[in-house]
C-alpha positions in Angstrom: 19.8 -31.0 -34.6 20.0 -27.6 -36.1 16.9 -26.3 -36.9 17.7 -23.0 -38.4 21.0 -21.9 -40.3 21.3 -19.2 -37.2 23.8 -22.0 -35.2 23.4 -19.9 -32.3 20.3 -19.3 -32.2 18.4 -20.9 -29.3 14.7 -22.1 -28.3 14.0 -19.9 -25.3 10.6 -18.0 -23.4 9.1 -15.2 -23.9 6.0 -13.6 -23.1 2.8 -14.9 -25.0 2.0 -13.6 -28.1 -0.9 -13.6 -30.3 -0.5 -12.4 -33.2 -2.1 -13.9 -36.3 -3.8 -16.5 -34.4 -0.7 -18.3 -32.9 -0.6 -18.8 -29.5 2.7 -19.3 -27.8 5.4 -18.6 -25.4 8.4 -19.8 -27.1 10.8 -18.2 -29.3 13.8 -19.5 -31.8 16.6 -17.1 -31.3 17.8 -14.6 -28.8 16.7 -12.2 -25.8 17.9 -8.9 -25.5 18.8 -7.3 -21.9 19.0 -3.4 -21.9 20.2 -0.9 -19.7 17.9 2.6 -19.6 19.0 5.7 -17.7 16.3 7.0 -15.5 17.3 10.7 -16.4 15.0 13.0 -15.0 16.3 15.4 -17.3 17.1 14.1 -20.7 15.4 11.2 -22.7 14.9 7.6 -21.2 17.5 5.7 -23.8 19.4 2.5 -24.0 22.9 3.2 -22.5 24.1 -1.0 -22.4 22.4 -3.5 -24.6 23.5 -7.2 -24.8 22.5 -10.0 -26.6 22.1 -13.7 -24.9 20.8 -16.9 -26.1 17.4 -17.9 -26.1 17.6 -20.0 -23.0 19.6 -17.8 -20.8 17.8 -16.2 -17.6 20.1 -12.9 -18.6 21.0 -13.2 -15.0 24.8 -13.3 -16.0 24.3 -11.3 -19.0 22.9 -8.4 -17.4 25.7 -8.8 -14.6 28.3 -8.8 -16.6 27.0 -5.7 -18.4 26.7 -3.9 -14.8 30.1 -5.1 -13.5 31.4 -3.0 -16.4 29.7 -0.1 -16.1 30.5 0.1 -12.5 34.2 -0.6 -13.3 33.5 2.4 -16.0 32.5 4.9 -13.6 34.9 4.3 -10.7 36.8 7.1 -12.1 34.5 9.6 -10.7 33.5 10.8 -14.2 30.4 9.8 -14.0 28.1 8.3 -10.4 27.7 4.2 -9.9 24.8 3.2 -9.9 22.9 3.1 -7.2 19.3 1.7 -7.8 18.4 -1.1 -10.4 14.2 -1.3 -11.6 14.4 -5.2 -12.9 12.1 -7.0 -14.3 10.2 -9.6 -12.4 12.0 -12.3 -14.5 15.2 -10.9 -12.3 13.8 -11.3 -9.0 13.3 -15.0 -9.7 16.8 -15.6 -10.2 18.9 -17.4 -6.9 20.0 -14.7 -4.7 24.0 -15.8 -5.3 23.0 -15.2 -8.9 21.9 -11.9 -9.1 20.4 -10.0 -5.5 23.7 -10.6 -3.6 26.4 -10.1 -6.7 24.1 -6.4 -7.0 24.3 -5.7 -3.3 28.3 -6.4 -3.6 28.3 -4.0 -5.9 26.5 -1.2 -4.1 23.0 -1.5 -6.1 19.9 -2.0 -4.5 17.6 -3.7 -6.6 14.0 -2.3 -7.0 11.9 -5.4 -7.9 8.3 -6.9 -8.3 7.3 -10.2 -6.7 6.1 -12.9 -8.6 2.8 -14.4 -7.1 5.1 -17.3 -5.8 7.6 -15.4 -3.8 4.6 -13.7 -1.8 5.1 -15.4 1.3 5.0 -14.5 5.3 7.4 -16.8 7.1 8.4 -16.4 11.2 11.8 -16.3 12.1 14.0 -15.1 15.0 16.7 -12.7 15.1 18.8 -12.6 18.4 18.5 -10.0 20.6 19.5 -8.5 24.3 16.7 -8.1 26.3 17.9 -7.4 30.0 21.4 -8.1 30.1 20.8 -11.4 28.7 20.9 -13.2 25.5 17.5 -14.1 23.5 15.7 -14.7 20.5 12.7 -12.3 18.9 10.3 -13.5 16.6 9.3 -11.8 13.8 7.1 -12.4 10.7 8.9 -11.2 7.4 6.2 -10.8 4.8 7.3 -10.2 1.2 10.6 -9.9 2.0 10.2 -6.8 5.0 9.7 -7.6 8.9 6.1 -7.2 10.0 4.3 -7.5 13.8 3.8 -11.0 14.7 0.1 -10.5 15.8 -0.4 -9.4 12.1 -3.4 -10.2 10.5 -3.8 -13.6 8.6 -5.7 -11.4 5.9 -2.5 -9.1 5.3 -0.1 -11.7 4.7 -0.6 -11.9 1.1 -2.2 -9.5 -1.0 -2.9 -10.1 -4.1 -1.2 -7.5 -7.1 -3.6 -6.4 -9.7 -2.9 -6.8 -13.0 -2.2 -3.4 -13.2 -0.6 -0.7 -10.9 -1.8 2.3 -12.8 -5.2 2.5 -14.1 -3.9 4.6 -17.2 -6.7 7.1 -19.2 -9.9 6.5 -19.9 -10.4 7.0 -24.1 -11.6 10.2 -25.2 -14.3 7.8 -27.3 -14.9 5.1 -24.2 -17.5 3.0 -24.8 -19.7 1.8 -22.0 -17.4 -1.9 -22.2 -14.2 0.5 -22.3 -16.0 2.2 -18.6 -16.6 -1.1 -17.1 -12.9 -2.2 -17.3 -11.4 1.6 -16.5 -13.9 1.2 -13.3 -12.1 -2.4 -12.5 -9.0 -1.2 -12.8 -9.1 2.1 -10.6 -11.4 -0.3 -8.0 -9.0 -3.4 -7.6 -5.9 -0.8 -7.5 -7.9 1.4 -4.5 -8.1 -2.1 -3.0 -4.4 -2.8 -3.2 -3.4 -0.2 -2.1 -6.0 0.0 0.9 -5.1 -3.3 2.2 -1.0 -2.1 1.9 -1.7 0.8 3.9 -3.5 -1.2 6.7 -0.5 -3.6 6.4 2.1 -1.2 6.8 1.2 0.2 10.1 2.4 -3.6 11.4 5.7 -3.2 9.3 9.0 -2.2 11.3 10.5 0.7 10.2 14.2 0.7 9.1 16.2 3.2 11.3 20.0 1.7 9.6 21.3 0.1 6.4 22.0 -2.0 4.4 25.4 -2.7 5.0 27.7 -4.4 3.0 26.7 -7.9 4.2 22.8 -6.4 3.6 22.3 -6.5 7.3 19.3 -4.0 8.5 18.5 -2.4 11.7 14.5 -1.8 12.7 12.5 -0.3 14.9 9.0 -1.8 16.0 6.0 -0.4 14.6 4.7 0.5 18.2 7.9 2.7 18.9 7.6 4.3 15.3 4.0 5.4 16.2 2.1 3.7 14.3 1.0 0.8 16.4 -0.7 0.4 20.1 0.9 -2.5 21.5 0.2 -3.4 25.1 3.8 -4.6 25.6 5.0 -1.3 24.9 3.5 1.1 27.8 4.3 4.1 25.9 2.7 3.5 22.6 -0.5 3.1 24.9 0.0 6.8 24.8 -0.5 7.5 21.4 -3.6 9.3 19.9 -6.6 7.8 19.1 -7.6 5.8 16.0 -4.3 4.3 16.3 -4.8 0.8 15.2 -4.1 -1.0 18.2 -3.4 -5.3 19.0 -5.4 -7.3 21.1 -3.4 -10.0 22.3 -6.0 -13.2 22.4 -5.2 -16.5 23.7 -3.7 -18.3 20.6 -1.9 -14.7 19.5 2.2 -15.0 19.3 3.8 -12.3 21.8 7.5 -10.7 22.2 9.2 -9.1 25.2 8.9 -5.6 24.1 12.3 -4.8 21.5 12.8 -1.5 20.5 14.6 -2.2 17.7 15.9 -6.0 15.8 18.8 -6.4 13.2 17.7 -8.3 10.7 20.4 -10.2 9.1 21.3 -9.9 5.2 20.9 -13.5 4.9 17.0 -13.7 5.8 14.4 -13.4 2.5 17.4 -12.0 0.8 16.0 -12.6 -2.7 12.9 -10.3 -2.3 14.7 -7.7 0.5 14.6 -4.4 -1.1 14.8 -0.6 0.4 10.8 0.4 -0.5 8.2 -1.2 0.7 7.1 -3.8 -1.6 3.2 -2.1 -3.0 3.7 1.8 -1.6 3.3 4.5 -4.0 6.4 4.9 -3.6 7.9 1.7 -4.4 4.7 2.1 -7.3 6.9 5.4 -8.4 10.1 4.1 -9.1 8.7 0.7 -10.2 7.1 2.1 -12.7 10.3 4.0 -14.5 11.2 0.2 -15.6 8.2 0.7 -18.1 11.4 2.8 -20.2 12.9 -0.2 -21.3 9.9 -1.6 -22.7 8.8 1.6 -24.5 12.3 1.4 -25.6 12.1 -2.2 -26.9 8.4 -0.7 -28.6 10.3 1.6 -30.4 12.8 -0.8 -31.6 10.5 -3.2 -33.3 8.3 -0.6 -35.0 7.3 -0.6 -38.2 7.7 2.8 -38.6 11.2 3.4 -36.9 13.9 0.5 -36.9 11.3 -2.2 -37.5 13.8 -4.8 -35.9 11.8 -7.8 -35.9 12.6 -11.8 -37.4 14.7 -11.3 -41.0 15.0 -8.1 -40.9 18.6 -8.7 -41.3 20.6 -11.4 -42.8 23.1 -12.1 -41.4 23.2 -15.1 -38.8 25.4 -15.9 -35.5 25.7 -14.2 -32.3 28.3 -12.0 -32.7 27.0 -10.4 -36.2 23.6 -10.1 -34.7 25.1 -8.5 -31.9 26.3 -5.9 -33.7 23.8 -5.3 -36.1 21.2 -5.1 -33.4 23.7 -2.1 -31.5 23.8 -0.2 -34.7 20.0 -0.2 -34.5 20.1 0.7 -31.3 22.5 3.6 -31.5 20.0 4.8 -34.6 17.2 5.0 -32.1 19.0 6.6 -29.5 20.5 9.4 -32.4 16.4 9.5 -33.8 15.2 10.2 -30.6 17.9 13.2 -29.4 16.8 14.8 -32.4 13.3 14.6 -31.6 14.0 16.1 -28.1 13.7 19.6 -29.1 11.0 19.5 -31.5 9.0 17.7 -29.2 9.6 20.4 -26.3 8.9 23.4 -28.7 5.5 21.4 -30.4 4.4 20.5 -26.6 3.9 24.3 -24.9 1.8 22.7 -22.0 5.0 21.1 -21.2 7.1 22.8 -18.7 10.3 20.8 -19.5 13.6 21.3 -17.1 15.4 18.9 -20.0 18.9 20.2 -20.8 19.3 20.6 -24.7 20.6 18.1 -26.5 21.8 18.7 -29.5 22.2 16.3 -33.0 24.3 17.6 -36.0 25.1 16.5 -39.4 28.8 16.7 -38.9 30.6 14.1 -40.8 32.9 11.9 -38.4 33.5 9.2 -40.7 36.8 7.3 -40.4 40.0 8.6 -42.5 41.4 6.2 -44.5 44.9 5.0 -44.2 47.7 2.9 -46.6 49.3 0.3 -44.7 52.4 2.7 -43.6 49.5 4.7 -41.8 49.3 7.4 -44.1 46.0 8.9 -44.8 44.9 8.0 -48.4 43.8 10.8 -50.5 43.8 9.1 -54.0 40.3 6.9 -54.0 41.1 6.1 -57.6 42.4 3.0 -56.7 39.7 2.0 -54.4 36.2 3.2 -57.0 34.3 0.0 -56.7 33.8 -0.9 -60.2 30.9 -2.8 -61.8 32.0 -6.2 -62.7 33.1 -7.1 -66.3 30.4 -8.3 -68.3 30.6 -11.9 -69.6 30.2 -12.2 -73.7 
């Protein structure tokens, strides 16, 4: 039945919270997907915000959302876009439900990998090898194709719970140091074991196409592996890291380069390498919607948070929840050049933007479409008193 007088309003997930001793992971209501500009140049706002229920992955949601603004910009006036930073709750989504409708629409999705979809798997492309027709084996690991005489100890890496380490507190405590020390340590190791795994990665040369098809070269042509199938990479300077074929170890015909089909791992395939700084980089400019979604629910800015309207049903939250949107997105443009003439360490290249007072209210019109310039009529009056 009904439990609220919301009749939209759904149970759904959300992440754990804590606050005033209860402990849970469900929510009554709805989840908010958002849409934040990675500007280099201008503040990190919401430009599309939609509401879904409770239950909803905001696959579709967030779909529909980007269907439009691509539609939106196919007039030239502004660039598609190009790159999408999701949120790892994305990347568990089907591929038919969200990695192949964003490659259709010429976005290539930028995602983290849940410790579930961490996975090396061996498949075969087909290849030419002499004139004839064959089959290459390859070992895709986390969604990129690898070496098959890679290491059993690279084929999954554990994430730490952290990619950046952050600042250590002015006033740091020696508790404070011990966790800032495991931090930078476990990240150092991350990234360690990612670099060793990477010199067994092919490298991509072509792609994607439309269908999300690839073209790589093999590690031991792109210089970064000694491969005794490969004469020439026999020739490459010491300290190279270098495979010793044992008895039990898989080996390939040497390939210069594989296609690897659009169809193989597509739910985790993305252009970076899944755990490189610079996959780290752009990963990390999804961290806007969330400082977005901060500011939202402050107390001391919109302070959108349970009852802080009341009004019920999806479409009236809807709106209510853009108009507090659009409030942060107007308080923050005003903040933008205070904050760049407060902050003189801060060489900013940020264009101006400028917020005025300038009234743009709506004119009012009779119902011949005249504008009304008599309110008399329409003074709210208080009403009669009762005797």
């Amino acid at each position: 039945g009904q439990e609220t007088f919301d009749p939209d309003a759904v149970w759904g997930y959300q992440t754990a919270t804590y606050a005033k001793g209860i402990k849970s992971n469900r929510v009554y209501g709805y989840q908010g997907v958002a849409l934040c500009r990675m500007d280099p140049e201008g503040p990190k706002l919401i430009e599309k915000f939609t509401l879904a229920p409770g239950n909803s992955d905001g696959a579709r949601a967030a779909l529909t959302m980007i269907t439009h603004m691509q539609a939106q910009r196919s007039d030239h006036s502004e660039p598609p876009v190009t790159h999408l930073a999701s949120d790892r709750g994305f990347s568990k989504v089907v591929p038919e439900n969200w990695a192949t409708p964003l490659r259709e629409l010429g976005i290539e999705q930028i995602i983290d990998l849940m410790p579930n979809e961490q996975r090396a798997i061996y498949t075969e492309v087909p290849v030419i090898v002499n004139g004839h027709r064959g089959l290459h084996k390859v070992l895709m690991i986390d969604g990129w194709p690898h070496h098959i005489a890679t290491p059993k100890h690279l084929h999954t890496i554990k994430r730490p719970a952290t990619l950046t380490a952050g600042r250590l507190k002015k006033c740091a405590n020696a508790q404070d140091m011990r966790e800032y020390a495991a931090r930078v340590e476990a990240i150092q190791e991350f990234k360690k074991l990612i670099a060793e795994r990477q010199t067994y990665a092919y490298r991509r040369v072509q792609g994607p196409d439309p269908t999300g098809k690839e073209r790589f070269e093999a590690p031991c042509c792109a210089g970064t592996l000694k491969d005794p199938t490969c004469s020439t990479s026999m020739l490459l300077p010491g300290g190279t890291q270098a495979i010793t074929y044992g008895k039990n170890t898989p080996r390939n015909e040497h390939q210069r380069t594989i296609t690897i089909p659009g169809s193989i791992e597509e739910k985790i395939r993305q252009r970076l390498y899944w755990g490189s700084d610079e996959w780290i980089s752009a990963y990390g400019k999804r961290t806007a919607v969330e400082g977005q979604f901060g500011t939202l629910k402050s107390s001391s800015t919109e302070h959108v948070r349970r009852g802080w309207i009341h009004v019920v049903g999806h479409v009236k939250t809807s709106i209510m929840t853009m108009l507090a949107i659009a409030a942060s997105n107007l308080r923050q443009l005003g903040l933008m050049p205070e904050k760049r003439h407060t902050n003189k360490k801060r060489k900013s290249k940020h264009r101006d933007h400028e917020v005025t007072d300038t009234s743009h209210d709506f004119e009012e019109i009779d119902a011949n479409g005249t504008p009304i310039t008599d309110h008399r009529d329409l003074a709210l009056t208080r009403p009669p008193s009762r005797t």
